[in-house]
C-alpha positions in Angstrom: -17.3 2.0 35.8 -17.6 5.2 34.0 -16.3 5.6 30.3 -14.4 8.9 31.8 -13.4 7.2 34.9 -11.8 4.2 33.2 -9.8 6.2 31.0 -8.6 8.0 33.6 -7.4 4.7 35.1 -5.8 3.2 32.1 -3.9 6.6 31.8 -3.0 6.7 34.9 -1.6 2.9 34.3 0.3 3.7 31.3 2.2 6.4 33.4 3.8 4.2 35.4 7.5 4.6 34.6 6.5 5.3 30.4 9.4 5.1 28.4 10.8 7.9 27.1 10.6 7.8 23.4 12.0 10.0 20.0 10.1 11.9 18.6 11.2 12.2 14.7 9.6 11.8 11.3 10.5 8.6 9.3 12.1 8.1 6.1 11.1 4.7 5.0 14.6 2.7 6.2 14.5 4.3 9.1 10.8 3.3 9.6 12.7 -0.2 9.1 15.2 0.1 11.2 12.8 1.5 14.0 10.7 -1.5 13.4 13.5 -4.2 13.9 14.6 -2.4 16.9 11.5 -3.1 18.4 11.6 -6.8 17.6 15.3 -7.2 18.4 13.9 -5.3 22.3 11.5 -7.6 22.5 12.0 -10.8 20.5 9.4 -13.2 22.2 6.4 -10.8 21.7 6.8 -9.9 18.9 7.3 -11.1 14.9 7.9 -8.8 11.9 6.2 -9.7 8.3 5.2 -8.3 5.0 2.5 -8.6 3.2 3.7 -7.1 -0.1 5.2 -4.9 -1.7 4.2 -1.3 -3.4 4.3 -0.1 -6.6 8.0 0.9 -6.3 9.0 -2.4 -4.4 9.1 -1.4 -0.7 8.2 -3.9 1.6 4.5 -3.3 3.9 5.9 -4.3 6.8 3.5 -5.4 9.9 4.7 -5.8 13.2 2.8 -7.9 15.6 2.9 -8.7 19.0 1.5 -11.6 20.9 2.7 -14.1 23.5 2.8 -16.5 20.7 3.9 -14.7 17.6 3.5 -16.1 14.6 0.3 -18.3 15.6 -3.5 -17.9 16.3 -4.5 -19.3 19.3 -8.2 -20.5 19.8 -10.8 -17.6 21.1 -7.7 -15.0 21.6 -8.8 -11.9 19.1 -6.9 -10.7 16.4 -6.7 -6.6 15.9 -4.9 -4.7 13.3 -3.7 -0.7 13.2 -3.2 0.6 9.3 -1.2 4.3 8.8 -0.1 5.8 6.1 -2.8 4.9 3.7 -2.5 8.4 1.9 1.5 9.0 2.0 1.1 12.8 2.8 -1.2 12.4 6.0 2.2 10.8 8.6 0.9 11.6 11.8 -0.5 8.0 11.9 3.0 6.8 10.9 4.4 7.8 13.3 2.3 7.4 16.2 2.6 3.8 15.3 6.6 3.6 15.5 5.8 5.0 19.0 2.9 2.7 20.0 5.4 0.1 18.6 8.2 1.0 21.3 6.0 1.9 24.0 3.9 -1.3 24.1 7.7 -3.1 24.0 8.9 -0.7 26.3 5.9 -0.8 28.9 6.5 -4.7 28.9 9.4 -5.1 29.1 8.8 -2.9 32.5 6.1 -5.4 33.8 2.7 -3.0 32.9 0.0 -4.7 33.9 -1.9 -3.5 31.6 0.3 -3.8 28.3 1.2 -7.4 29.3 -2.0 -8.6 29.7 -3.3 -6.8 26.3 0.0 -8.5 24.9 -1.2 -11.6 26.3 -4.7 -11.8 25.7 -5.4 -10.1 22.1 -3.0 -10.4 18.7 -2.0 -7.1 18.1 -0.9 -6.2 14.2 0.7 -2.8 13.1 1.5 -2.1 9.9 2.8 1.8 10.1 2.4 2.7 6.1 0.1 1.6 3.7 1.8 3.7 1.0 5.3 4.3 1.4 6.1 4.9 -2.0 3.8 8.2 -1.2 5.1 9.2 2.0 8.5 9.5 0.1 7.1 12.0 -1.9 5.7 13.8 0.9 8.1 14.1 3.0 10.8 15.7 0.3 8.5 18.4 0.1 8.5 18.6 3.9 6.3 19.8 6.3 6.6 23.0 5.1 5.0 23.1 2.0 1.4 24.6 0.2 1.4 21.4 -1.6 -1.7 20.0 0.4 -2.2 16.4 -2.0 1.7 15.9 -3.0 2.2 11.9 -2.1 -1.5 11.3 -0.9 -1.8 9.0 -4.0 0.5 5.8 -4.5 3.2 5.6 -7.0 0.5 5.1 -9.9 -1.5 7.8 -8.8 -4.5 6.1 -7.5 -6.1 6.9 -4.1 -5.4 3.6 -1.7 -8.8 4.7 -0.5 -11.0 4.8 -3.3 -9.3 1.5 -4.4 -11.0 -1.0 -2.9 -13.6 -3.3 -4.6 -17.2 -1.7 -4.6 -19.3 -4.0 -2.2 -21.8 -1.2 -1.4 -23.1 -1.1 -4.5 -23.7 -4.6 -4.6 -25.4 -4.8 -1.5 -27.5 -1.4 -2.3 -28.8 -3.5 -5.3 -28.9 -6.6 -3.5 -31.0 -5.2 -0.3 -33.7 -4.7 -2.7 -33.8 -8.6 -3.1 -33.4 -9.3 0.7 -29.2 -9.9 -0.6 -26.4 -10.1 2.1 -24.7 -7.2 4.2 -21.9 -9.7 4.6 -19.5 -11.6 3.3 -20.1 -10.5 -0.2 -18.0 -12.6 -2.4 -15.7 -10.3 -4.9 -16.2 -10.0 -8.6 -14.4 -12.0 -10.8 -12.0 -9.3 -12.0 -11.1 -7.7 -8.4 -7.4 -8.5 -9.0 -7.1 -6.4 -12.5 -8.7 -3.3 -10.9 -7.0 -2.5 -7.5 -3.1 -1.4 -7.2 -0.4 -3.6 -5.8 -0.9 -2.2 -2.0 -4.9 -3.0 -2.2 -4.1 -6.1 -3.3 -1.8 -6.9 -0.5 -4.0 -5.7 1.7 -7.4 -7.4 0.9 -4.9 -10.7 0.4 -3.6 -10.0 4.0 -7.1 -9.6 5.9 -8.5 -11.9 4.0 -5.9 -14.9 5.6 -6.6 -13.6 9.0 -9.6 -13.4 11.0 -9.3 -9.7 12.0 -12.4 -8.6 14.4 -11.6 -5.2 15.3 -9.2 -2.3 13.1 -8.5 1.2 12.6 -7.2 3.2 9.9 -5.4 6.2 10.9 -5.5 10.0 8.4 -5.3 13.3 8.8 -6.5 16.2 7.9 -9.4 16.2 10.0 -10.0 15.2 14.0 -12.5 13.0 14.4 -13.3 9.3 14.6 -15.1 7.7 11.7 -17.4 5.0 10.9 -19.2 3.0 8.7 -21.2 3.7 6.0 -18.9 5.7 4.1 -20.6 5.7 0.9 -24.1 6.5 0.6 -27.3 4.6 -0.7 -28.3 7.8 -2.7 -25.9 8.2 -5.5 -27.9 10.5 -8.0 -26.1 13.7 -7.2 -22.9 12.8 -8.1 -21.7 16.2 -8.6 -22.5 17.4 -5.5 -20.7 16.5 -1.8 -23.6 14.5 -0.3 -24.2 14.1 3.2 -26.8 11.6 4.1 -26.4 9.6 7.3 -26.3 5.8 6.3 -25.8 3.5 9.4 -24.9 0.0 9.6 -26.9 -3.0 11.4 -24.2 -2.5 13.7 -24.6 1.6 14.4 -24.8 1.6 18.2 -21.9 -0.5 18.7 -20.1 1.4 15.7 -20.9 4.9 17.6 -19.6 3.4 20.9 -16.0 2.0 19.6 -15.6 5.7 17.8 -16.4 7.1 21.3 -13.9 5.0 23.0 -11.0 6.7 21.0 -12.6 9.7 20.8 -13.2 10.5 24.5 -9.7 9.0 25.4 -8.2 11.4 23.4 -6.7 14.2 24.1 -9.1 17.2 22.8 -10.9 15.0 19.8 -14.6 14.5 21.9 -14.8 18.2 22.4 -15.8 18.0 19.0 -14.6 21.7 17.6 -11.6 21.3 15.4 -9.9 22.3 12.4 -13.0 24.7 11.3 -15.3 21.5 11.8 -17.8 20.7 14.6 -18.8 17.0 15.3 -21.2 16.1 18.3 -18.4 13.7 20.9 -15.8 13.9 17.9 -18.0 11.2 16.2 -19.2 10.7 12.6 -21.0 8.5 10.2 -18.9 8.8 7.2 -21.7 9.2 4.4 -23.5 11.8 7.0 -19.9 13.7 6.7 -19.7 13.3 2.9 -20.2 10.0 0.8 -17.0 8.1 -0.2 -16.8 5.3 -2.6 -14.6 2.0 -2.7 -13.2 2.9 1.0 -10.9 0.4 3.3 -13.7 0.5 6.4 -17.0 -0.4 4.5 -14.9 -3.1 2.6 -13.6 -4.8 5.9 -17.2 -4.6 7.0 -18.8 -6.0 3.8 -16.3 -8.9 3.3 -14.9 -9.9 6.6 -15.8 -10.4 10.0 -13.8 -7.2 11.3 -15.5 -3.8 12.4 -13.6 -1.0 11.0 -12.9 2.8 11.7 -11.1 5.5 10.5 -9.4 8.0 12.7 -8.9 11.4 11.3 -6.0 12.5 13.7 -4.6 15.8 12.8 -5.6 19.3 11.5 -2.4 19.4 9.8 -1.7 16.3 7.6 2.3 16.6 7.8 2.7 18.2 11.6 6.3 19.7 12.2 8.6 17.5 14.0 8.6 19.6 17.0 4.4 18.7 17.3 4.8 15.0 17.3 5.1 14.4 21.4 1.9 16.7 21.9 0.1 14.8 19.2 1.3 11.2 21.1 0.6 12.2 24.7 -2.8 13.3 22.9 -3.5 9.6 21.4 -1.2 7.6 23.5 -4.2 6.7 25.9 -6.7 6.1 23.0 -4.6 4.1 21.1 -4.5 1.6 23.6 -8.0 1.6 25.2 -9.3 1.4 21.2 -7.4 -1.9 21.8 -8.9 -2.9 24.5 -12.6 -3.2 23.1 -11.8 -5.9 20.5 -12.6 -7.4 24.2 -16.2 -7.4 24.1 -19.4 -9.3 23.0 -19.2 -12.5 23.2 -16.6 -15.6 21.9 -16.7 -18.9 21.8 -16.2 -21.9 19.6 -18.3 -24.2 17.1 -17.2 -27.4 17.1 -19.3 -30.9 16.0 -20.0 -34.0 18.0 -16.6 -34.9 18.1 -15.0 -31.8 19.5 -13.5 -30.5 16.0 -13.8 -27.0 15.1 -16.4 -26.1 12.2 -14.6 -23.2 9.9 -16.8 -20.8 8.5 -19.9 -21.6 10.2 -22.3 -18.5 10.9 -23.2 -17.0 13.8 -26.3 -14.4 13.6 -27.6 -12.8 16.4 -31.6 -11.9 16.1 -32.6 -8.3 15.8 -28.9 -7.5 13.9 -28.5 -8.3 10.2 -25.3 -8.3 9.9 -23.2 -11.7 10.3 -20.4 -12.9 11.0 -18.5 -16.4 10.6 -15.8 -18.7 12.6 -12.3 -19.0 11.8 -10.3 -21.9 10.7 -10.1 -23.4 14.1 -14.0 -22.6 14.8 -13.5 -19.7 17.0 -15.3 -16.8 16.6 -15.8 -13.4 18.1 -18.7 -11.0 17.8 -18.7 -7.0 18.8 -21.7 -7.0 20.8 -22.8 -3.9 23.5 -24.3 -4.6 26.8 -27.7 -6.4 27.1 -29.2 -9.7 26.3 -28.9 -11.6 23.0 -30.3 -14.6 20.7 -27.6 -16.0 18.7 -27.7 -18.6 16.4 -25.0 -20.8 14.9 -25.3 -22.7 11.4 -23.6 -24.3 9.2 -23.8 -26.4 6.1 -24.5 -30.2 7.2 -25.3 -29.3 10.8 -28.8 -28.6 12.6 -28.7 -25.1 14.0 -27.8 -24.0 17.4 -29.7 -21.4 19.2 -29.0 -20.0 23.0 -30.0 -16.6 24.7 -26.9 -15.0 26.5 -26.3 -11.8 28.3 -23.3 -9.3 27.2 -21.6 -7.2 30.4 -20.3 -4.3 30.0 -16.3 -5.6 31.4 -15.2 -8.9 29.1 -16.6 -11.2 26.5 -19.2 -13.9 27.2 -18.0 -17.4 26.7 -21.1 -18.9 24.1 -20.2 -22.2 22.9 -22.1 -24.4 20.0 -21.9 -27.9 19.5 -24.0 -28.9 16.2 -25.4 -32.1 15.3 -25.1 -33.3 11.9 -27.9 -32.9 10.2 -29.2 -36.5 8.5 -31.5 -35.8 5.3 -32.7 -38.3 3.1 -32.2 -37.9 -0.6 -35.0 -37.3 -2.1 -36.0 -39.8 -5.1 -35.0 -37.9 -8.4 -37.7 -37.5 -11.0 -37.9 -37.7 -14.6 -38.8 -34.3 -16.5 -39.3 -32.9 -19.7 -38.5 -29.6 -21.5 -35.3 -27.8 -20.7 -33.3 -26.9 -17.8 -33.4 -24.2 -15.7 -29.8 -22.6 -15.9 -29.5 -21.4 -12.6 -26.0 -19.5 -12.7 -27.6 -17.3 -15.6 -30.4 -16.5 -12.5 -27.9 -15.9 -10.0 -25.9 -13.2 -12.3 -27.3 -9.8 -11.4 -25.8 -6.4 -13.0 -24.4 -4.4 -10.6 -24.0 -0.6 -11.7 -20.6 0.8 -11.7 -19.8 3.9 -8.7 -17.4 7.1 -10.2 -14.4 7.4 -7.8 -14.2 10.9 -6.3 -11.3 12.6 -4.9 -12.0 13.7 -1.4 -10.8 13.6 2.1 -10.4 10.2 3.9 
């Protein structure tokens, strides 16, 4: 079926007796109280959690909704939605509270559709990253000239331009044949990030998120990775140097998906700015260093973009219903693709589950490992695929499989351990070769910039 066409379905299914919703900013208890409502509407779908707190002590609420909440269950994806990351850019905010009583809503009234996304995916929604922020914003009030008031957290640091530099790293390290994934952090992460980073790479860290998006404004269109640049010489100057991942294709498609489901975004002129479908590479719009979506890329299994949604970072109250019948649609098909590639689990010659064993498919550098229960999931377009699992112990498992275009494939290892003698030690002379002091490269340090996303 046609991209165009299936949208036009899945509208046309969400339409079906849609709930009618309020359309108001929120202060950060009444975010609260909007989220409770929602559990207390729907209390077997749905759980609410924190993962931390901010620099001022609010709470960073998630709310999720599954048929089991609370628990993973084997081969069912988990997806996350992240707003508010820059406290004066709310639109995300508050399409979230709606997505939030609308998916609740739309269940509650049987939509196919909604139940069997509730049923089949884990959905997780945390509606501000940076609430401390968004309280300073929104005193000002939509109103105001004061374009960066609240963007930055209640120390003054950018959430996006706070994460730990694994670009860099893997810049350096390409030029050894180093990883693209799963780049271990430095040994003094913790000391340099604020208290909402460190929630945040805590909180995707103990979950095995495959698909996200982090939601701006200031800008419409839908971004993906690489944000930050190889070429880092002209760091006075806004560079714009297209730097794709292994994973470009697929990356371009999951922007399209949003982009073409919403309301006017694909047409590609807006706010002063023209991109071809709505798209962009981020480092082809302007390089960005220690960003949220090459970070979940680089450390985790999960693809991440970043929706710029709005020209206007705090719309007027009387906008907010355009802008959600504008991204109701692609809010939920983006949803709908962590449903693709292929799935399965890894398990040994018993039937248990191997954690963190690797699954590489040939032709794409980029990796990506199984969870604790040995499921894992991996974004794949249409076509035909060799994909190999490993893992420490175990002999490695390779199978050729064909991707469709509708739901994952079902690919399923079973390793064998792998019996090696132990080879009879030999007597040397002369020192030891200290391999640790080998292993320690020095990785040059990026300068944080202050722009957009």
């Amino acid at each position: 079926m046609a991209g165009w066409l299936r949208s036009l379905v899945g509208a046309l299914l969400l339409l079906e007796g849609a709930a009618a919703l309020s359309f108001l900013h929120h202060r950060y208890e009444e975010m609260v109280q909007a989220l409770f409502r929602v559990q207390s509407q729907c209390p077997y779908v749905t759980r609410i959690y924190s993962i931390g707190r901010s620099v001022e002590g609010r709470h960073l609420y998630v709310l999720e909704f599954s048929d089991y909440p609370g628990i993973h269950e084997p081969l069912e994806p988990e997806f996350k939605y992240v707003g508010n990351m820059h406290g004066n850019e709310v639109l995300g905010r508050e399409l979230l509270l709606q997505l939030s009583e609308f998916m609740c809503e739309e269940y509650r009234r049987g939509n196919e559709r909604i139940t069997h996304l509730i049923h089949d995916t884990r959905i997780h929604i945390m509606p501000s990253m940076n609430p401390d922020g968004y309280e300073v914003a929104a005193k000002q009030g939509p109103d105001s000239n004061g374009y960066l008031t609240g963007r930055n957290n209640a120390n003054g640091v950018d959430l996006n331009r706070n994460f730990p530099d694994l670009n860099t790293f893997m810049y350096y390290s390409g030029e050894i044949s180093g990883p693209n994934h799963h780049i271990p952090l430095p040994d003094n992460w913790k000391s340099q990030v604020e208290p909402e980073t460190l929630a945040v790479i805590q909180w995707i860290g103990s979950y095995n998120f495959v698909l996200s998006a982090n939601l701006h404004g200031g800008a419409v269109v839908a971004n993906y990775p690489y944000d930050k640049s190889q070429d880092q010489r002209f760091r006075n100057h806004r560079r714009t140097v297209n730097t794709p991942t292994p994973d470009d294709k697929l990356f371009q498609k999951l922007a399209k998906t949003y982009s073409y489901a919403h309301g006017w975004m694909h047409r590609g002129w807006n706010c002063g700015d023209y991109f071809a479908d709505g798209i962009t590479n981020g480092a082809s719009w302007y390089s960005l260093s220690k960003g949220m979506q090459d970070f979940n890329y680089l450390y985790t299994n999960c693809f991440e973009i970043t929706l710029e949604l709005s020209c206007n970072k705090f719309p007027p109250q009387e906008d907010l219903e355009r802008q959600w019948m504008a991204n109701r649609e692609a809010l939920v098909a983006f949803i709908e693709e962590v449903h693709q590639g292929i799935k399965g689990m890894v398990s040994d010659e018993n039937n248990n589950g191997i954690a963190g064993a690797v699954i590489s498919v040939q032709g794409i550098s980029h990796d990506i490992t199984s969870g604790d229960m040995g499921d894992y999931f991996r974004l794949l377009l249409p076509g035909t695929y060799t994909v190999t699992a490993s893992a420490e112990g175990y002999q490695p498992q390779t199978v050729t499989t064909t991707v469709g275009p509708a739901a994952p494939s079902l690919v399923h290892f079973q390793l064998k351990q792998d019996v090696v003698r132990k080879p009879l030690e030999r007597k040397t002379s002369g020192t030891r070769t200290n391999n640790k002091a080998l292993q320690k490269k020095v990785v040059p340090r990026a300068t944080r910039r202050g722009t957009q996303r």
